[in-house]
C-alpha positions as CSV (number, residue, x, y, z in Angstrom):
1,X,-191.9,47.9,97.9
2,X,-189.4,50.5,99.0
3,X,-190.1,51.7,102.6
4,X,-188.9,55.0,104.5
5,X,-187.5,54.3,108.2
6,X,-190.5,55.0,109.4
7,X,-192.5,52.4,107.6
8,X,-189.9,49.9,108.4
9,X,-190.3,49.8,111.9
10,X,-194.1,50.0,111.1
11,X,-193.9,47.0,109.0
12,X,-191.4,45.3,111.5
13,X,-193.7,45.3,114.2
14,X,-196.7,43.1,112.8
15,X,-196.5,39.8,113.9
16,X,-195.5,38.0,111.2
17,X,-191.6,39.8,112.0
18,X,-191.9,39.9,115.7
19,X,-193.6,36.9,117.1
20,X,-190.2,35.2,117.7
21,X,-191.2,31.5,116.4
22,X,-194.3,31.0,114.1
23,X,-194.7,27.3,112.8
24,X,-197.1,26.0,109.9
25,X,-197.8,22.3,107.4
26,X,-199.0,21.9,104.4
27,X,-199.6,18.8,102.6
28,X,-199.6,18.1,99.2
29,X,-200.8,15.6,96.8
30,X,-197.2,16.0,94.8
31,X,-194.4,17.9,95.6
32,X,-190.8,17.6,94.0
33,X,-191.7,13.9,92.2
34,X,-193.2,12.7,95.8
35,X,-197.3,12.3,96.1
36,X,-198.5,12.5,99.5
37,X,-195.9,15.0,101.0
38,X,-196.2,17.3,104.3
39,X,-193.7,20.3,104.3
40,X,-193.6,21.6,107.8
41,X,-192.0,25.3,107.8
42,X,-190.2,27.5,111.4
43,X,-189.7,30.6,111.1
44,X,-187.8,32.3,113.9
45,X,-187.4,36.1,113.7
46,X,-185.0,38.7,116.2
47,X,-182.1,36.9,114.3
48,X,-179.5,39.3,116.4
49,X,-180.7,37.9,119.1
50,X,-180.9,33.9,118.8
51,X,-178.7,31.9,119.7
52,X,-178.3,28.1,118.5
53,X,-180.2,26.9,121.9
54,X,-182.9,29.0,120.9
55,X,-183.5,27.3,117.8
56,X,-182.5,24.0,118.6
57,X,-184.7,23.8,121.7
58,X,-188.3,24.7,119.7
59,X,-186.9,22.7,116.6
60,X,-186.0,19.4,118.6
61,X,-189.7,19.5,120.2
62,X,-191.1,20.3,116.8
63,X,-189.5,17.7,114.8
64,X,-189.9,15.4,117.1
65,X,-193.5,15.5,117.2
66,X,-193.8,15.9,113.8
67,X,-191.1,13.2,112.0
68,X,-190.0,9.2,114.0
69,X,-186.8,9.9,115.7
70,X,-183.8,8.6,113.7
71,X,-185.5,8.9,110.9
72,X,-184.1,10.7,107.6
73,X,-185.5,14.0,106.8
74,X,-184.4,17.0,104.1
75,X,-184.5,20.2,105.5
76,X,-183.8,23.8,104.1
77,X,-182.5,27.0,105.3
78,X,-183.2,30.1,104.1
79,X,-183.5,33.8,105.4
80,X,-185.9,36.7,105.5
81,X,-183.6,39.8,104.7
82,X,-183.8,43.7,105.2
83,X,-182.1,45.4,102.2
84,X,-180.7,48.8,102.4
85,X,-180.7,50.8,98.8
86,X,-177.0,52.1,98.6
87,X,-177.8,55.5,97.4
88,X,-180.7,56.6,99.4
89,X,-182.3,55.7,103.0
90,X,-184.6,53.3,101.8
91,X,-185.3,49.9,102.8
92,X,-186.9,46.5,101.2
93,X,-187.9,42.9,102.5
94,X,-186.7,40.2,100.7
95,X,-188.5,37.0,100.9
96,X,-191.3,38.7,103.6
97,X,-193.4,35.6,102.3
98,X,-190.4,32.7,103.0
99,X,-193.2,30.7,105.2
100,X,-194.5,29.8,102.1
101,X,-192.8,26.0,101.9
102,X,-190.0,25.9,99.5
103,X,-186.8,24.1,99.1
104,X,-183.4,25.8,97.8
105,X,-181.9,22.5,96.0
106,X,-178.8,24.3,96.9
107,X,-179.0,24.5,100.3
108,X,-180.7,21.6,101.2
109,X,-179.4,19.3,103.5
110,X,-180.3,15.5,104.6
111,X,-180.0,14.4,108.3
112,X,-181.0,11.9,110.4
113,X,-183.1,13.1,113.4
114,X,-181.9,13.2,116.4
115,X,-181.1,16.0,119.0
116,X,-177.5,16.4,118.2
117,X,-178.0,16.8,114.1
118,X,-180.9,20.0,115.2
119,X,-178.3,21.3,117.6
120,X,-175.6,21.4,114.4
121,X,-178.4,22.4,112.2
122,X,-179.2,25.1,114.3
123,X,-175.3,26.2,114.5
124,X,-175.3,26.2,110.5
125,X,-178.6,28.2,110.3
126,X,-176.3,31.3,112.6
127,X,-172.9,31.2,111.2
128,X,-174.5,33.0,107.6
129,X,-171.9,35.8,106.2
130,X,-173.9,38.5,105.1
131,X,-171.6,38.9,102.1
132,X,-172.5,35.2,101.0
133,X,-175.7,36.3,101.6
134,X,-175.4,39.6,99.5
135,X,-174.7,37.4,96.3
136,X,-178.3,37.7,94.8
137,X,-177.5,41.5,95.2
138,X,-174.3,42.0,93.7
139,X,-175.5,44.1,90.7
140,X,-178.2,46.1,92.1
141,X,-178.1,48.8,93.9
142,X,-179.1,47.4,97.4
143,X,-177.3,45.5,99.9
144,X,-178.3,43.5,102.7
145,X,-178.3,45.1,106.3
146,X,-179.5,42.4,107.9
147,X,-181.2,38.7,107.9
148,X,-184.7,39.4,109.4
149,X,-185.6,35.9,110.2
150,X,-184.5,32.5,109.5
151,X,-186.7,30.0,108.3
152,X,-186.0,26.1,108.1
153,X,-188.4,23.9,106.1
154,X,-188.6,20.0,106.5
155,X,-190.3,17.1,105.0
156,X,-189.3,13.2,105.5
157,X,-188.0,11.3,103.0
């Protein structure tokens, strides 16, 4: 849906792009060739803001609680992202619904939990390159201004 400035900031505000961390699970019967699977999803929003202790910190207590420490879990990075239409002042959100628990087989990555793997997970999840992230984009006419959020989703394996 293409929004003025106006709406944007509108739209920005709800809580679902300003609380900055929301957390949810979901379990399901199968998922990906696995029955009996729980995907647990963070989202944390004010991306120009964060820095990697203030995703690591939440995500080490988190996981934690939710997976055995040491154990191996697959986790997933992806971003909510503003995009600005190259002609005209007009703006989109891409991905607004990313809490919904997916996986990017692309960009998934296996770990081993422990405090030191979040803390490098959490460095990967802020070194993006907007142009890398402008890819899905290249032959439209918008671009992205700016990662809204990013949201990591886990499960054990």
């Amino acid at each position: 849906m293409r929004l003025t400035r106006s709406q944007l900031q509108h739209v920005l505000q709800a809580p679902f792009f300003s609380t900055p961390v929301g957390h949810n699970s979901v379990e399901y019967t199968l998922f990906r060739g696995r029955t009996a699977v729980t995907v647990h999803t963070v989202r944390f929003n004010q991306v120009e803001t964060l820095s990697v202790q203030d995703i690591a910190n939440p995500l080490i207590a988190l996981l934690e609680t939710w997976f055995i420490p040491h154990s191996t879990v697959l986790g997933s990075i992806q971003y909510d992202l503003l995009l600005c239409h190259t002609l005209e002042e007009s703006y989109y959100v891409w991905r607004a619904n990313s809490n919904q628990n997916t996986f990017d087989e692309a960009e998934e990555i296996t770990f081993l939990l422990n405090p030191v793997n979040i803390f490098r997970l959490a460095q990967r999840a802020l070194s993006f390159n907007v142009t890398r992230l402008n890819v899905n984009f290249k032959h439209s006419k918008v671009n992205v201004h700016r990662p809204l959020a990013v949201v990591f989703s886990f499960m054990q394996i």
